[in-house]
C-alpha positions as CSV (number, residue, x, y, z in Angstrom):
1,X,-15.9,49.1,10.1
2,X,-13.7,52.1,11.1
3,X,-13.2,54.8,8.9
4,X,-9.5,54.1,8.4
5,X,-10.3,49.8,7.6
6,X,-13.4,51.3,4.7
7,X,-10.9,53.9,3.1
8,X,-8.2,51.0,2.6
9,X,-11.0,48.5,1.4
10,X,-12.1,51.1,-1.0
11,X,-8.6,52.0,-2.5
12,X,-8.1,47.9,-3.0
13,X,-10.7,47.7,-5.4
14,X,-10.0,51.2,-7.1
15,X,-6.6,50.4,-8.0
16,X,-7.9,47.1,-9.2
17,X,-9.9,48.8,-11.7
18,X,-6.8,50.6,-13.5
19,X,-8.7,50.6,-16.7
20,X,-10.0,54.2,-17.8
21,X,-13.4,52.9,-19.0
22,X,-13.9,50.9,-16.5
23,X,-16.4,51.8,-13.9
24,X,-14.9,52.3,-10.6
25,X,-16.9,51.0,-7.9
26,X,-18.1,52.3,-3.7
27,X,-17.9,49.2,-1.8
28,X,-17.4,51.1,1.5
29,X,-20.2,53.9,0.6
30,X,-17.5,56.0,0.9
31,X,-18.1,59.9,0.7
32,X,-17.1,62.5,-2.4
33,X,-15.0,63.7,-0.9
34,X,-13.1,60.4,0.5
35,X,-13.1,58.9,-2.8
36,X,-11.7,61.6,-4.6
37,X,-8.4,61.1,-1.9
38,X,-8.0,57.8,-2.5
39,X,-8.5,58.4,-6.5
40,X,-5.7,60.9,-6.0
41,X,-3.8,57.9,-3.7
42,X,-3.3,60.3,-0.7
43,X,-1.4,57.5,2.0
44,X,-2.9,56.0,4.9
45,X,-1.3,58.6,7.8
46,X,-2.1,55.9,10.3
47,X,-3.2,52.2,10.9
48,X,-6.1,51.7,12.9
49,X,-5.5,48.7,15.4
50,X,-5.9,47.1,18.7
51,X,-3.1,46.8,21.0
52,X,-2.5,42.8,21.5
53,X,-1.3,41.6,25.0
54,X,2.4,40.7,24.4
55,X,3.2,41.8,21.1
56,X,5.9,43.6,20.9
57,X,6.3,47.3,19.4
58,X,9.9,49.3,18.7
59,X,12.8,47.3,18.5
60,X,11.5,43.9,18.4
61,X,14.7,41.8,17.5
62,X,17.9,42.0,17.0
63,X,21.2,40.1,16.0
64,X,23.5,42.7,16.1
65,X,26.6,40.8,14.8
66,X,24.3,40.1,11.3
67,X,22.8,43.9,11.0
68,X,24.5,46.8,9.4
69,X,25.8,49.2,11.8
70,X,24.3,52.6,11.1
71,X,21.3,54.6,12.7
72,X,18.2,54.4,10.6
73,X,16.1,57.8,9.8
74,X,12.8,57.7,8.9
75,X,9.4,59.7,9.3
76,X,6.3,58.4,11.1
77,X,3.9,59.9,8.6
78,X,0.6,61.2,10.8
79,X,2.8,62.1,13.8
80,X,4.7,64.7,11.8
81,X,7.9,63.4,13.9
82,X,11.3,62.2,12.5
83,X,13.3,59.3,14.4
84,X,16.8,58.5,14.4
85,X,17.1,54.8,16.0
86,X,20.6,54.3,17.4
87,X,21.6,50.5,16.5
88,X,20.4,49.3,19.9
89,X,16.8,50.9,19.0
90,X,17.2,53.8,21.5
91,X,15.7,57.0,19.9
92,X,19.3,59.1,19.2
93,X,17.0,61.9,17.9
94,X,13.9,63.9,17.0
95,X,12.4,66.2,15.0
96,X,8.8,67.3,15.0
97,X,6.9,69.5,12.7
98,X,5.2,72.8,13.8
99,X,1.8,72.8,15.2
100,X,-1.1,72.5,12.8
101,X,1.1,70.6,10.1
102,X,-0.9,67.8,7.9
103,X,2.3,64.7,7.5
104,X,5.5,64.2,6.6
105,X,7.0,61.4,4.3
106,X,10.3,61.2,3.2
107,X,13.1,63.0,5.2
108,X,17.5,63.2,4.3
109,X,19.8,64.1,6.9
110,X,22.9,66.3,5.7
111,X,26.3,65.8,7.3
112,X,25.7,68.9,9.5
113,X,22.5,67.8,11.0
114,X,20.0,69.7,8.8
115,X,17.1,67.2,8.0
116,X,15.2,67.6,5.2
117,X,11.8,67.3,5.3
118,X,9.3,66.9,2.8
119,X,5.8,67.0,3.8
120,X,2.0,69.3,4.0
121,X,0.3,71.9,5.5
122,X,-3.2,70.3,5.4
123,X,-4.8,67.3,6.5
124,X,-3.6,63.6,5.8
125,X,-5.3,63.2,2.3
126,X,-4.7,66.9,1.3
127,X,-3.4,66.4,-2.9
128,X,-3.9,70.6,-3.4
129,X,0.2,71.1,-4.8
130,X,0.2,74.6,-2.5
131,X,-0.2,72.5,0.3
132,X,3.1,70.5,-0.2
133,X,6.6,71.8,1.0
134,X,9.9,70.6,1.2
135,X,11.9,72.4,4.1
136,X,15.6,71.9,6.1
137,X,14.9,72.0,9.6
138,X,17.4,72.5,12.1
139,X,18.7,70.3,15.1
140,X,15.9,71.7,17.4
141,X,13.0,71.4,14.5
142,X,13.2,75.3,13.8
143,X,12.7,75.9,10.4
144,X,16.0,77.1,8.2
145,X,14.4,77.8,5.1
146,X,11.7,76.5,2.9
147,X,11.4,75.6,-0.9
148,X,9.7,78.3,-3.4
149,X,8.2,75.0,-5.3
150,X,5.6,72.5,-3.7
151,X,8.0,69.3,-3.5
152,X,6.1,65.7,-2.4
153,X,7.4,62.2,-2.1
154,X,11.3,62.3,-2.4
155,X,14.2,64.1,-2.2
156,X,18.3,63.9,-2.4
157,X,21.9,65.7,-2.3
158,X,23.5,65.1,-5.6
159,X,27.0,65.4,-5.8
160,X,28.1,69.2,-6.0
161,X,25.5,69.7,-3.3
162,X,22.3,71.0,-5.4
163,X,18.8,69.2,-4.5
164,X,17.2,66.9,-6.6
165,X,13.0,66.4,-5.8
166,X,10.1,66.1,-7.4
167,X,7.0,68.8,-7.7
168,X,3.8,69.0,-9.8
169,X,1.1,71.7,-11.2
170,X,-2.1,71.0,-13.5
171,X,-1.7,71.1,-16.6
172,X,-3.8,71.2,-19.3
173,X,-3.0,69.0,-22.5
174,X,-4.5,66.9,-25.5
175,X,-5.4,63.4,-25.3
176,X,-7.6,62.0,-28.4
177,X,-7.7,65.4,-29.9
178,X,-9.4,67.3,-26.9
179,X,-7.8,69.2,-24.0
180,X,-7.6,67.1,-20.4
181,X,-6.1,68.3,-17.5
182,X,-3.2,66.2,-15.6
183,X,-1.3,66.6,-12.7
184,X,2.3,67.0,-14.3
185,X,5.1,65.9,-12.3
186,X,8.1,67.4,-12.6
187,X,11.8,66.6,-11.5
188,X,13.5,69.6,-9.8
189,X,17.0,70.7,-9.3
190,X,17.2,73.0,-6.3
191,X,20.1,75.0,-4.9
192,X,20.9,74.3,-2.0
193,X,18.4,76.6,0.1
194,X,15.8,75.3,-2.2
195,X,15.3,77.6,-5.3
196,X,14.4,75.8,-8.1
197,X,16.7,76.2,-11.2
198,X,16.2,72.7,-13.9
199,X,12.7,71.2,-14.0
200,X,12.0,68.1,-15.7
201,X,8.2,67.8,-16.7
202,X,7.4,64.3,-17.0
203,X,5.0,64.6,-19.4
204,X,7.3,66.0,-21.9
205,X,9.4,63.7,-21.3
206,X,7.3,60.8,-22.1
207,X,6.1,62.1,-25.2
208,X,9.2,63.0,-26.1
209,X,9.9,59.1,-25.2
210,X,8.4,56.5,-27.8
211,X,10.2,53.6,-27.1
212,X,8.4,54.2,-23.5
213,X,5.0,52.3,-24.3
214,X,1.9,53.9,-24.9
215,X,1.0,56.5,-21.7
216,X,-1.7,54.6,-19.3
217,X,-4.5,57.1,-18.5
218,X,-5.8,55.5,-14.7
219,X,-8.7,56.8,-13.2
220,X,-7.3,58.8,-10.6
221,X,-9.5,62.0,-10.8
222,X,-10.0,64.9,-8.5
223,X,-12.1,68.3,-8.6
224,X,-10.3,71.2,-9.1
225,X,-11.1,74.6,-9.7
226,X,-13.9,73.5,-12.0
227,X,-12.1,70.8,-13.8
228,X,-11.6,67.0,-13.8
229,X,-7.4,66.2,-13.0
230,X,-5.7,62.7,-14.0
231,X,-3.0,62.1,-12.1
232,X,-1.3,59.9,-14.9
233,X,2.1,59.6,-13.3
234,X,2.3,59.6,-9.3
235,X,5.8,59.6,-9.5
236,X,7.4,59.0,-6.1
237,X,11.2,58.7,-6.2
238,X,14.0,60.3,-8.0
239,X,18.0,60.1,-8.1
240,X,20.7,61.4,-9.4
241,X,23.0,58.6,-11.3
242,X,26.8,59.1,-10.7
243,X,28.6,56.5,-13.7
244,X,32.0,56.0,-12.3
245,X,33.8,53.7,-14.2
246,X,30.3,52.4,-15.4
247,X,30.1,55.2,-18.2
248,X,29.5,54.2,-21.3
249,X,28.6,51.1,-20.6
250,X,25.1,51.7,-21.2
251,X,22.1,54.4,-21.8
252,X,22.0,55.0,-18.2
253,X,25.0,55.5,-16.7
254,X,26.2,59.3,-18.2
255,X,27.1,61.3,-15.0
256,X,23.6,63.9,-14.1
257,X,21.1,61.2,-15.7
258,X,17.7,61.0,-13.4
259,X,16.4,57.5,-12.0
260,X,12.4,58.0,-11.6
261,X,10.0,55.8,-10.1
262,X,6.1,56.3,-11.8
263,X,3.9,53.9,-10.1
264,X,1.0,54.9,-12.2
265,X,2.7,54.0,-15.1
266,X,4.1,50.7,-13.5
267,X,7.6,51.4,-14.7
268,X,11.2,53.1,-13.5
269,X,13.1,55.0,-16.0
270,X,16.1,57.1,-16.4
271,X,15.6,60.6,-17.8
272,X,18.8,61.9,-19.9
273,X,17.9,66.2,-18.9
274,X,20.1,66.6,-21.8
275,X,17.8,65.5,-24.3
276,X,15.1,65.4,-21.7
277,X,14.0,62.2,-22.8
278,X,13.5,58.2,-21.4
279,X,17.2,56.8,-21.7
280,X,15.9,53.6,-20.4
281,X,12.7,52.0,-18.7
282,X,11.4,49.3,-17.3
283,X,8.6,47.5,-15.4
284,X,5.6,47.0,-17.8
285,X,4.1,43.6,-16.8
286,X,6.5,43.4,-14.2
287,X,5.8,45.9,-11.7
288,X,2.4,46.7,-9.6
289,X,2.6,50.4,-8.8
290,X,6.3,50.8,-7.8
291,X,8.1,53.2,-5.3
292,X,11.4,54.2,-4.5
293,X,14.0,53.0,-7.3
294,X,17.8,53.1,-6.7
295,X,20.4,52.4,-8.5
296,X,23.2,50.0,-6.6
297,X,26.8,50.4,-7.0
298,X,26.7,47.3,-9.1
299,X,24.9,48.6,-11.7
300,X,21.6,47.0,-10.7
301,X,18.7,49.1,-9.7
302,X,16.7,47.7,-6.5
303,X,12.7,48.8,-6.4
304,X,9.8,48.6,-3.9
305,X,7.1,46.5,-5.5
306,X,4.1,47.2,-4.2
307,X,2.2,44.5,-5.4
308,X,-0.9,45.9,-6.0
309,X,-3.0,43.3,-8.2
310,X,-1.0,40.0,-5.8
311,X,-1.8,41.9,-3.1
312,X,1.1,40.8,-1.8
313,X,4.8,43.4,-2.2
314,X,8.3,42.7,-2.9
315,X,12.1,44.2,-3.3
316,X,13.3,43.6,-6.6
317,X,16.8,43.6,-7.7
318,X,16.9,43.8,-11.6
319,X,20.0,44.3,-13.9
320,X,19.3,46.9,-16.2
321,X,22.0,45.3,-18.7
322,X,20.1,42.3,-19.0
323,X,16.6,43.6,-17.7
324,X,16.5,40.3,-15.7
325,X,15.8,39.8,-12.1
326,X,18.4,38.8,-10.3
327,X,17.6,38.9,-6.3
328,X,13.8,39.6,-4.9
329,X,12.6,39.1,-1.6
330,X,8.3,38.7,-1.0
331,X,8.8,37.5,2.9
332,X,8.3,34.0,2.1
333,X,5.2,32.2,2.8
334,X,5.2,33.1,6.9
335,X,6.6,36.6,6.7
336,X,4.5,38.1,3.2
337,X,4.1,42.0,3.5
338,X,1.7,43.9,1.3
339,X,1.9,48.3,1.5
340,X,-0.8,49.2,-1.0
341,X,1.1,52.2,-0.9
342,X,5.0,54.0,-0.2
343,X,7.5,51.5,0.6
344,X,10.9,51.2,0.4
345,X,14.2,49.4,-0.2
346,X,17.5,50.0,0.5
347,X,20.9,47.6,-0.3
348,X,23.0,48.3,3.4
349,X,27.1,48.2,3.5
350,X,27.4,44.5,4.2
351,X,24.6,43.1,1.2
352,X,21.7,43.3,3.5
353,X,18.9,45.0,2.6
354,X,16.4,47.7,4.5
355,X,12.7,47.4,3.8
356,X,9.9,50.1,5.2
357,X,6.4,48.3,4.7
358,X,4.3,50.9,4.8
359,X,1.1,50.6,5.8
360,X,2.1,47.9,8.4
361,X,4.6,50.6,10.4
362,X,7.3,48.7,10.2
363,X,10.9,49.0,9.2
364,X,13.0,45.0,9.0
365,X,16.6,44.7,7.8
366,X,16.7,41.0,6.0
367,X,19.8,39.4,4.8
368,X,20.3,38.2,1.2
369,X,19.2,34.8,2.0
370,X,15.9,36.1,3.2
371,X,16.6,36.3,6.9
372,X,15.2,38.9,8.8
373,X,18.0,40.1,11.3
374,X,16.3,43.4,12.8
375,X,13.0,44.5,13.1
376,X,11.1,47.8,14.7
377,X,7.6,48.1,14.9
378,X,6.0,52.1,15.2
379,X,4.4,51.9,18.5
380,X,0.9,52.5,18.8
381,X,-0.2,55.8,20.0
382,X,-3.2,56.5,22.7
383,X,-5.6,56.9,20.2
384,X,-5.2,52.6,19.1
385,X,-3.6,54.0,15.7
386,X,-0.1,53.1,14.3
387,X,1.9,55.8,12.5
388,X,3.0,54.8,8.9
389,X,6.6,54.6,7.6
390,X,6.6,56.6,4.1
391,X,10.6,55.2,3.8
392,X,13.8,54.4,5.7
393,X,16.9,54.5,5.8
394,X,20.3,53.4,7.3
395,X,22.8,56.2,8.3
396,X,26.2,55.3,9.0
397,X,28.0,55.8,12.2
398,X,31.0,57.8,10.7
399,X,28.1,60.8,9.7
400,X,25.8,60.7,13.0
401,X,28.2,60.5,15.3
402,X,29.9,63.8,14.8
403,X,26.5,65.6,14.4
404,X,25.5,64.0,18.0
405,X,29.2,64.9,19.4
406,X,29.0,68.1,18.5
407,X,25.0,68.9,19.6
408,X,26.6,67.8,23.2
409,X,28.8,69.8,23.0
410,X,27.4,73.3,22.3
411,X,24.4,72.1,25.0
């Protein structure tokens, strides 16, 4: 069994046993040290395969009168490289990350070519929060500036051009009358050269929460500086809500409200900073270990379902109105996909819908009748290992193209 094939067998069964009392078991006889990673859920930076004569890698179909024009963006995690596919699946761009970096996940592009990048210093499975960085890079990789806060997972523009992203620190706090440390999450809002001025910690604003549900307290434990940390949220997404004509309409939409995605807590919630408090959540019993909420300009909210107990992910659509289900997709009985971790979803122009599945390298653009009209599979690399896809996403043509025009021109 390869290394990469035993740490993925091992994290199965440990998010199986989400229990806190529960003994966790080794299947894999897994070291300390590599349990301790996956009990902290550091992502898979590659898939371990072997190539097979004839199938197809990159853009492997198309039907370009049913896809949403756009170029899509997205990070292939181990490689440290960012891609932007041009709608025939040409590579239009690329960024890479400075010698001796550990991954990158999520990346934004900004309408004058800056990426955004947030990613680590250290190794693949590296959950120290000095490690992490968010940092704008500029259209030849050089580095433009770099956040004063270690930023993981997610981050966004909001509207009067701040940041919005999510950071952590241990923490110590009570829980049954005695101290425990956590790893705190925290939402951050950043100018725009990354110095943080709000921050959001989520613990406070559970507790400060009590329609939320009782907290879940999973056994996800590393070593630290002499001390045992729960990492009792694992957030992994945040937006800023804009209400429109929507406000007032409900909880959620006020203008500056926060959408969060906590898989450990198998929920998504909407944080009002004012009163730095749950507005709204939801999940419980529904979601396994969720990623990447969004809220739609319907007033629906689509989320990455990861699936974890099925063994077997989804994209939900949900109306937060109702708190019903209203669209989902799973890949049907011949096209199932299952990321035990990251993942993403994302509702395109004409009501198609952009999925990243993970751990499989691959991005798939499927219609709302659960058609799969474009598909790109991350090549494999010399080594037999595929580079996971942390999240994707579509940019549109009226935004790239100037940023390419314009790179032409001043080469």
């Amino acid at each position: 069994m390869t290394r990469g094939l035993a740490l993925l067998l091992a994290l199965l069964v440990l998010a199986a046993c989400r229990d806190e009392d529960k003994h966790t078991a080794n299947p894999a006889g897994l070291s300390e040290a590599d349990l301790t990673r996956l009990h902290m859920l550091g992502y898979e930076p590659w898939v371990e395969e072997t190539p097979v004569p004839g199938r197809k890698t990159g853009l492997v179909s198309s039907q370009p009168d049913r896809v949403s024009l756009g170029y899509t963006l997205f990070a292939s995690r181990g490689a440290r490289q960012a891609y932007l596919l041009a709608p025939d699946g040409a590579v239009a761009h690329r960024w890479h990350a400075p010698k001796g970096d550990g991954f990158w996940s999520d990346t934004a592009l900004l309408k004058d070519g800056t990426l955004l990048v947030v990613g680590a210093t250290s190794d693949e499975f590296e959950d120290q929060p000095t490690a992490r960085y968010l940092r704008a890079l500029d259209w030849s990789s050089k580095i433009v500036w770099q956040a004063d806060f270690p930023a993981h997972h997610d981050v966004e523009l909001t509207p009067n051009g701040d940041l919005l992203a999510l950071t952590f620190a241990d923490r110590q706090v009570e829980r049954h009358g005695k101290p425990a440390w956590i790893v705190d999450d925290r939402v951050v809002v950043a100018s725009p050269e990354g110095h943080k001025q709000q921050e959001y910690s989520l613990f406070d604003v559970f507790t400060a929460s009590p329609d939320t549900g009782k907290m879940r307290w999973p056994r996800t434990r590393a070593k630290r500086d002499g001390h045992s940390v729960i990492d009792v949220f694992h957030a992994n997404s945040v937006q800023w809500i804009v209400a429109g004509d929507r406000a007032g309409t409900h909880p959620i939409f006020a203008d500056g409200n926060i959408l969060v995605s906590i898989r450990h807590q198998d929920i998504i919630g909407v944080i009002d900073p004012r009163q730095r408090r749950f507005v709204w959540t939801w999940g419980r019993d529904e979601l396994q270990g969720p990623h990447h909420a969004r809220l739609l300009d319907s007033g629906n909210i689509i989320v990455f379902d990861n699936g974890i107990k099925r063994r077997s992910s989804r994209v939900v659509e949900m109306d937060p109105r109702s708190g019903k289900i209203v669209w989902q997709y799973s890949g049907a009985d011949a096209n199932k996909f299952f990321t035990i971790g990251g993942g993403s979803g994302e509702r395109l122009p004409n009501g198609n819908t952009l999925v990243a599945a993970t751990a499989e390298g691959r991005i798939f653009e499927v219609t709302p009748a659960g058609e799969v009209v474009w598909q790109f599979v991350n090549p494999i690399d010399k080594a037999q290992r595929r580079g996971t896809i942390h999240a994707a996403t579509r940019v549109p043509v009226d935004v790239v193209d100037p940023i390419l025009a314009a790179h032409r021109g001043a080469s």
